[in-house]
C-alpha positions in Angstrom: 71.8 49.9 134.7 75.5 50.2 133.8 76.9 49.3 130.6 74.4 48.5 127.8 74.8 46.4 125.1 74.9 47.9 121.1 71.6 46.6 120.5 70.2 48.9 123.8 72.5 51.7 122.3 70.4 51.7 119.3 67.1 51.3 120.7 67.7 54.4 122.7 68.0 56.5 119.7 63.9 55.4 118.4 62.7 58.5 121.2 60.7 60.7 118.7 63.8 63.7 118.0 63.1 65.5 115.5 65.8 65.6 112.9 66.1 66.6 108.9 68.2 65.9 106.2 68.3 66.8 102.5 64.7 69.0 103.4 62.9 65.7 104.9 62.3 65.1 108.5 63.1 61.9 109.5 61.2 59.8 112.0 63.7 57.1 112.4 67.0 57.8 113.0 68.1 53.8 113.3 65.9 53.2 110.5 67.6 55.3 107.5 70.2 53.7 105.6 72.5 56.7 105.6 72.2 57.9 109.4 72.3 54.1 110.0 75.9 54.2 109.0 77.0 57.0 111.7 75.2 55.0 114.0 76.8 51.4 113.3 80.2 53.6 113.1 79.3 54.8 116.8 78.6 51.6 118.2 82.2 50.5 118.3 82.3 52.5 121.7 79.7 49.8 123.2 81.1 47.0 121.4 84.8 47.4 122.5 83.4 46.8 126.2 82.6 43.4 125.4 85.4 42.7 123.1 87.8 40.6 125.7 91.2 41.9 124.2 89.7 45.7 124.6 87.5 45.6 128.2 90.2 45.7 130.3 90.7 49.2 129.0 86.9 50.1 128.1 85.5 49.7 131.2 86.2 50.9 135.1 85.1 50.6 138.3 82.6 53.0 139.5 83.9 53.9 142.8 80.8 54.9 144.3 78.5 52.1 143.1 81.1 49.5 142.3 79.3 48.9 139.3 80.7 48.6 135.8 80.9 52.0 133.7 82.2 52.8 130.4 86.4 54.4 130.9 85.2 57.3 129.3 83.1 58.9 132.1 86.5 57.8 134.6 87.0 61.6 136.1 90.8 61.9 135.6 92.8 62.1 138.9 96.4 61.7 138.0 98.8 60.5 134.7 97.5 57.0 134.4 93.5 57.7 133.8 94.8 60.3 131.2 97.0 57.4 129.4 94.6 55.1 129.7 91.5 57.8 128.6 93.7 58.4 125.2 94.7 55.0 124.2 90.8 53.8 124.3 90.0 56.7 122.3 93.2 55.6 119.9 92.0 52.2 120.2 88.3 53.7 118.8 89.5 56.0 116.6 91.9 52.7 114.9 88.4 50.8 114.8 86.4 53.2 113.5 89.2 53.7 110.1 90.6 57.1 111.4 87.5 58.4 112.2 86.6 59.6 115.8 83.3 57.9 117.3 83.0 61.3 119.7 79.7 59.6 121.6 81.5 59.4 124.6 84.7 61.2 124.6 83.7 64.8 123.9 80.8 64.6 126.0 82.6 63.3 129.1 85.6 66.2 128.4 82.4 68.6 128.8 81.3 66.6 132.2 84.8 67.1 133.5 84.8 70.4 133.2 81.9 71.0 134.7 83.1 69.6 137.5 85.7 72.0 137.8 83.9 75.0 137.4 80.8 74.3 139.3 83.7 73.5 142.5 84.8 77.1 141.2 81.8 78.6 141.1 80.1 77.4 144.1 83.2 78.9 146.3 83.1 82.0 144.9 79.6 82.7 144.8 78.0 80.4 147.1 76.1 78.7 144.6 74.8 74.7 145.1 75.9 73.7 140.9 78.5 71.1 141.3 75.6 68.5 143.2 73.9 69.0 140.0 76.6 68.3 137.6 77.1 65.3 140.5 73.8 64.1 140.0 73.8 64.3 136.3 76.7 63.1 135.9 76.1 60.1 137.5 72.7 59.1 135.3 75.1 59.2 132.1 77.6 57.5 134.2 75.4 54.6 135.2 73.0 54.2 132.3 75.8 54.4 130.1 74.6 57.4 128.0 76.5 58.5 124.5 76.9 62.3 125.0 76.9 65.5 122.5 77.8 68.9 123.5 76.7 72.2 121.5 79.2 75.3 121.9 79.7 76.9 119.0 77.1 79.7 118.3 76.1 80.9 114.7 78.2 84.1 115.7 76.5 86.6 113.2 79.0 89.9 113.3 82.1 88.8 115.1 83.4 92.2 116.2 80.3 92.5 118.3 79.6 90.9 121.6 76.3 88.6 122.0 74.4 91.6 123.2 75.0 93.6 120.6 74.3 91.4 117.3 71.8 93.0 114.9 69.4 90.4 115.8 69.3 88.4 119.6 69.4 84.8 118.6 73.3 85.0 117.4 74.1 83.4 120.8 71.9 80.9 122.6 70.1 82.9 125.4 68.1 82.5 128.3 64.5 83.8 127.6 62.4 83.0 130.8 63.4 82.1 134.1 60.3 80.3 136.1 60.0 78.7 139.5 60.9 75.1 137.8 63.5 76.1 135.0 64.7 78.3 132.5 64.0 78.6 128.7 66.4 79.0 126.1 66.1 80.3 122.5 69.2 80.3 119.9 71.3 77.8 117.8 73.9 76.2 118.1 76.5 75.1 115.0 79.0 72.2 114.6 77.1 70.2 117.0 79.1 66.7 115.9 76.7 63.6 117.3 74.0 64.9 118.1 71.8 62.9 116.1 72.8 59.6 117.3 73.6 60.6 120.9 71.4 60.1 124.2 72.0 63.8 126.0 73.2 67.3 124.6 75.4 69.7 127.0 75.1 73.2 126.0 78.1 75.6 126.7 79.2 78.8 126.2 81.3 79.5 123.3 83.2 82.7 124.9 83.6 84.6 127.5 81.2 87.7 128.7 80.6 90.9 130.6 77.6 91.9 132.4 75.5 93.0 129.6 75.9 89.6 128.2 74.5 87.5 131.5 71.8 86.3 129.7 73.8 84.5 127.2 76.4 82.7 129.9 74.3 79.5 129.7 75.4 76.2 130.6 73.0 72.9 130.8 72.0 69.4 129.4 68.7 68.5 127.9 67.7 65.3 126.5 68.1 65.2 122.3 63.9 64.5 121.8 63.0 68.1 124.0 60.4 69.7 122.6 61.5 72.7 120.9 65.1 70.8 120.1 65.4 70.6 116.3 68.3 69.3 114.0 69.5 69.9 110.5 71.8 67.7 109.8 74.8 69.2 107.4 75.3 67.4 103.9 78.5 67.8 103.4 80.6 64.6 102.0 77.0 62.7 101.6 76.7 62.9 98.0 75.4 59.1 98.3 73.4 57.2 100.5 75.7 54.4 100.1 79.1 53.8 99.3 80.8 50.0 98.0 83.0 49.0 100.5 85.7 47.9 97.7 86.1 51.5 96.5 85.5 53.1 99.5 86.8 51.1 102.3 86.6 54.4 104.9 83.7 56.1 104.3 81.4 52.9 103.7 82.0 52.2 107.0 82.2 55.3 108.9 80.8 58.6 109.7 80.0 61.0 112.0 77.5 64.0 111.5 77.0 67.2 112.6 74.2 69.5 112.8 73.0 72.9 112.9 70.6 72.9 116.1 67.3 74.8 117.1 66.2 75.3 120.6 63.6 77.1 119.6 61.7 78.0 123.7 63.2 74.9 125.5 62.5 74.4 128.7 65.8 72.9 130.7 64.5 72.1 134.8 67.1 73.8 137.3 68.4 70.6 138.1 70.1 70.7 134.9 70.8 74.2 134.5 74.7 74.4 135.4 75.3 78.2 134.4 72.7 80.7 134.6 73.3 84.3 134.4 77.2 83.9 136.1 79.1 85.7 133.0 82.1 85.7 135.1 82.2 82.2 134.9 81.2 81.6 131.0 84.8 82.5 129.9 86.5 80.0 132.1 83.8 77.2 131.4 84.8 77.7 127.7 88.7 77.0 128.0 88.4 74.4 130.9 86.2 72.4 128.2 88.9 72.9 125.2 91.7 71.7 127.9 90.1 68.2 127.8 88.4 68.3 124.4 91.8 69.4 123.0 93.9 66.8 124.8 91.3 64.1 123.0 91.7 65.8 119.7 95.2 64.8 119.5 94.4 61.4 120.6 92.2 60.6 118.4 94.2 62.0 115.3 97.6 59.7 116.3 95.7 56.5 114.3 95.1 59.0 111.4 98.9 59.9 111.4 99.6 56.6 112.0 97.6 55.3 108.6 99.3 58.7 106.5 102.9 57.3 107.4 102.0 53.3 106.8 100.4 54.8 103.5 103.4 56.7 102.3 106.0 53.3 103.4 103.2 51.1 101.2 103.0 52.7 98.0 106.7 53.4 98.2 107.2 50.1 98.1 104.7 49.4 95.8 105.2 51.9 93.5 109.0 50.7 93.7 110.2 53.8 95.0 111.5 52.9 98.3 115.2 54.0 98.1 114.3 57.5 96.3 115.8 59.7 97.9 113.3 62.2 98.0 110.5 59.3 99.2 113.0 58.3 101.7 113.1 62.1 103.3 109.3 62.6 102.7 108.6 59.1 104.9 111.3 60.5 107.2 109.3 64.1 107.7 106.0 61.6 108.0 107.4 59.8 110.7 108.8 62.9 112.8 105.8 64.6 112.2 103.7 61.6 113.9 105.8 60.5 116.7 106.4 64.8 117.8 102.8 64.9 117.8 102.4 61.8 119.9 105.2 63.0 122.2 103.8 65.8 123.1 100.8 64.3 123.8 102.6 62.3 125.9 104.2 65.0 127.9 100.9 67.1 128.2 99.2 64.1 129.8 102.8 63.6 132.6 102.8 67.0 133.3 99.1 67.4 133.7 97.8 69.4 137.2 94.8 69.5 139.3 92.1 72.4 138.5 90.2 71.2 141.8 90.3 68.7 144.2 89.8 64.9 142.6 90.1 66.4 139.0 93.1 66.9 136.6 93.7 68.5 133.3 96.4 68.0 130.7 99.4 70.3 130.4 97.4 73.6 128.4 101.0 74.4 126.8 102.0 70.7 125.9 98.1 69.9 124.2 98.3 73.2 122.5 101.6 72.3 121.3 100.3 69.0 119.8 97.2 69.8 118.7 99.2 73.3 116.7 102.0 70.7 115.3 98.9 68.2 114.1 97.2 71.4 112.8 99.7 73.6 110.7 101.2 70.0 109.3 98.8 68.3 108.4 98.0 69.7 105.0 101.9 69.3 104.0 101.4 65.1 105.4 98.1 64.8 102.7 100.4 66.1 99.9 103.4 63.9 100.6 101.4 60.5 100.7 99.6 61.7 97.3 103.2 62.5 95.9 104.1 59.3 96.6 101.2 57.2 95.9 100.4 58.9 92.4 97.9 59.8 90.1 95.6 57.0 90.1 94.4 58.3 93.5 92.0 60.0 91.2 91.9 58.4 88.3 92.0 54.6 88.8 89.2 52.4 87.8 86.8 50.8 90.2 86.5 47.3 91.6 83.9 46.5 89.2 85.8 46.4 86.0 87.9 44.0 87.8 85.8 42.2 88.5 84.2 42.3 84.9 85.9 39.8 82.8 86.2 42.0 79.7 88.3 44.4 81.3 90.1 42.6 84.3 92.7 41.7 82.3 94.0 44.8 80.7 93.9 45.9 84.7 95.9 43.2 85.6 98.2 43.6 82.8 98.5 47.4 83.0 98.5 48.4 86.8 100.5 46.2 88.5 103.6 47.4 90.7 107.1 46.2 91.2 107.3 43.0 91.2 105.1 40.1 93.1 102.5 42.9 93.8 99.3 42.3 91.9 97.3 45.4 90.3 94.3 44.1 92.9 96.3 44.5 95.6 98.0 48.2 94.5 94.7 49.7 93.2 92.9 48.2 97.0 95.6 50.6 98.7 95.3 53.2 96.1 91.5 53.3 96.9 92.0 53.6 101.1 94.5 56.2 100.5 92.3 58.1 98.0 89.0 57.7 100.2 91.6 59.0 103.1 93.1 61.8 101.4 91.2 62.7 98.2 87.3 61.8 98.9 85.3 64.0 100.6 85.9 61.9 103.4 89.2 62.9 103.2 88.0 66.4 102.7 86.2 66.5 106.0 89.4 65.4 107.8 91.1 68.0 106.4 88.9 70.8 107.3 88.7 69.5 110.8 92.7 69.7 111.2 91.9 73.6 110.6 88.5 73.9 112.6 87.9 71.4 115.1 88.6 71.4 118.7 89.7 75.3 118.2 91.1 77.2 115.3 95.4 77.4 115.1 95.2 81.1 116.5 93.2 79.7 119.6 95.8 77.2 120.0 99.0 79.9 119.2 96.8 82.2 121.8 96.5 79.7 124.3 100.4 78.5 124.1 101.6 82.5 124.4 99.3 82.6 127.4 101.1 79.6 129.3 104.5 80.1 128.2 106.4 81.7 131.3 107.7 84.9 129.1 108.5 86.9 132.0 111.2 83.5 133.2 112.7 83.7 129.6 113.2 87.0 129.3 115.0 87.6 132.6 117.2 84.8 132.0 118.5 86.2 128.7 118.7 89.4 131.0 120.9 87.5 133.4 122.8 86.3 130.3 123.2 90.2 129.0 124.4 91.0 132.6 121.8 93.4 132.6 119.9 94.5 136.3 
């Protein structure tokens, strides 16, 4: 089939899943005015394949089939297809007004480590896994699929391992094993589009011991499988709609998440790619986050990008420019962008092959940008509001300007320096509030603490691959101590 068109994008989404929202199961996905904005929103993946200025970088050569396929599902073998992989998710992320499409990207991340796990896997144990991730892979490769992946369990007690939770259903768990398949019971949380995606890949969230086998699951079940429910989470939907004019980011844009059921679902063993192999749950976990984190920083550079050309408008706006304390807040905006986006560079140069065919970003140099991104982030939101003011809150909306009894008393009252009109200053004043302020703006912010891995995965993870043993034998050396 190879790549599909938007329209067949959203066609494949009218399958029967069952999915509910605000306490009402919805039958129609495509049909709903406020899912029908996540899915428009996710579209931009398909569309920028037949844009002519973006398909050059969209699309690839299948090099078993020769046939067309989306650059996302492009198994990275060396520096370039990790470039190229994070400037089309940049290039998404830009059209999607900072917000990350994720049909593709995160899914894919979760294919590619399943390649290198099931190589793992089937050496060590003489298993037969990685023709099955093989096989599946290529149906989502070749009928262009849009992908979501479920890790994160509910959790319940954290100090206790899945086997021990008051109740079994904390973790996702295997159930039955028959001739044809398995079936699994559990949740899963955080499960970003899975309401608007083709195919959901379950992995494991941790590693486990023995007495935890039943829980080190890994597999990929179509999103309308009996037994596969979704709540979807209401957070920043207070409206069904938005107006574009006061909300130029969120109108447009969103992604959803959901809490989701498999409540006895039956996965054949063709798409079972961990069963029982606890020894390997651990590592599938981390060689997931190594790709899913390297595309978490890709996808936040447009966001950084729109804080810093936020901060240099209103500055100049505002007529603030040559304050010296703007001038060393925009100074702190632009080294805290461009660090970011050098490491980023450096994790994808100094990436490494896990197995044969397949690389992975530099796990120091990701962790590195995605910890910079994270502990920042927080401080970037708070310089742009500094400097773009109060009326990021409190401004009135497009429709007293456009209401002739009050558009003049706007005009006259909320205009910046000179030559710049109050409908021009109070149109960037709304972007930066619905990117800062809303709960839009909200959501962004919780996922620069959350998403991808909390900061003391990420400090964990750099400690791990930091060579301490090198650096403390050189400041030995140094000491002339033996």
């Amino acid at each position: 089939m190879a790549l599909r068109t938007p329209d067949q994008y959203i066609e494949s989404l009218r399958d029967g899943r069952v999915v509910y929202y605000r306490g009402r199961r919805i039958p129609d996905v495509t049909a709903h005015p406020f899912f029908r904005v996540a899915i428009d929103h996710a579209v931009i993946d398909y569309r920028l394949a037949e844009e002519p200025r973006h398909r050059a970088l969209a699309v690839a050569r299948d090099p078993e089939s020769g046939e067309e396929i989306s650059r996302y599902y492009v198994i990275p073998q060396g520096v370039d297809d990790l470039r190229k992989r994070s400037e089309l998710i940049a290039v998404a992320t830009r059209a999607g007004g900072t917000m990350v499409t994720l049909i593709k990207e995160i899914g894919t991340d979760a294919l590619f480590a399943l390649h290198a796990l099931s190589s793992q896997m089937d050496k060590a144990l003489a298993t037969k896994v990685h023709d099955r991730v093989r096989a599946f892979y290529r149906h989502c490769a070749r009928n262009d699929l849009a992908l979501a992946v479920a890790q994160s369990d509910p959790k319940g007690d954290r100090s206790l391992r899945p086997s021990e939770q008051e109740h079994p259903d904390y973790y996702l768990r295997i159930v039955e094993r028959r001739k044809d398949g398995i079936v699994v019971r559990g949740a899963k949380v955080h499960t970003s589009v899975s309401v608007n995606s083709n195919e959901l890949i379950v992995l494991p969230t941790r590693a486990m011991e023995e007495q935890d086998k039943d829980y080190a699951v890994a597999f990929a079940v179509p999103l309308n499988s009996p037994g596969l429910r979704m709540i979807t989470s209401v957070y920043s939907q207070h409206r069904e709609a938005r107006e574009e004019a006061d909300y130029p980011l969120s109108s447009k844009h969103r992604m959803l998440e959901t809490l989701t059921i498999f409540d006895d679902v039956f996965v054949p063993w063709e798409r079972v790619f961990l069963d029982g192999q606890w020894q390997f749950a651990g590592p599938l976990a981390l060689g997931f986050v190594d790709f899913h984190r390297f595309t978490a920083v890709s996808y936040k550079l447009p966001l950084l990008a729109l804080l810093t050309g936020s901060a240099l408008l209103m500055a100049d706006y505002n007529g603030v420019s040559r304050a010296g304390h703007v001038r060393e807040k925009i100074a702190w905006l632009v080294s805290y962008e461009e660090t970011v986006r050098g490491l980023l560079a450096t994790a994808a140069q100094q990436c490494s092959p896990v197995v044969p065919g397949v690389v992975a970003p530099s796990r120091l140099y990701t962790n590195l940008a995605k910890l910079r991104f994270a502990e920042h982030y927080h401080q970037a939101l708070a310089y742009v509001q500094d400097i773009a003011g109060g009326l990021l809150v409190t401004a009135p909306g497009d429709e007293d300007l456009a209401n002739p009894d009050t558009a003049a008393d706007i005009q006259h009252y909320l205009g910046g320096r000179k030559g710049v009109s109050a409908r021009d200053r109070l149109r960037a004043i709304r972007m930066i509030s619905d990117l800062t302020a809303s709960e839009f703006g909200g959501y962004h912010a919780v996922l620069a603490m959350h998403a991808e891995g909390s900061i003391e995965a990420e400090k964990l993870a750099i400690a791990r691959e930091y060579n301490m043993k090198a650096a403390v034998a050189y400041a030995k050396e140094m000491a002339g101590i033996e």
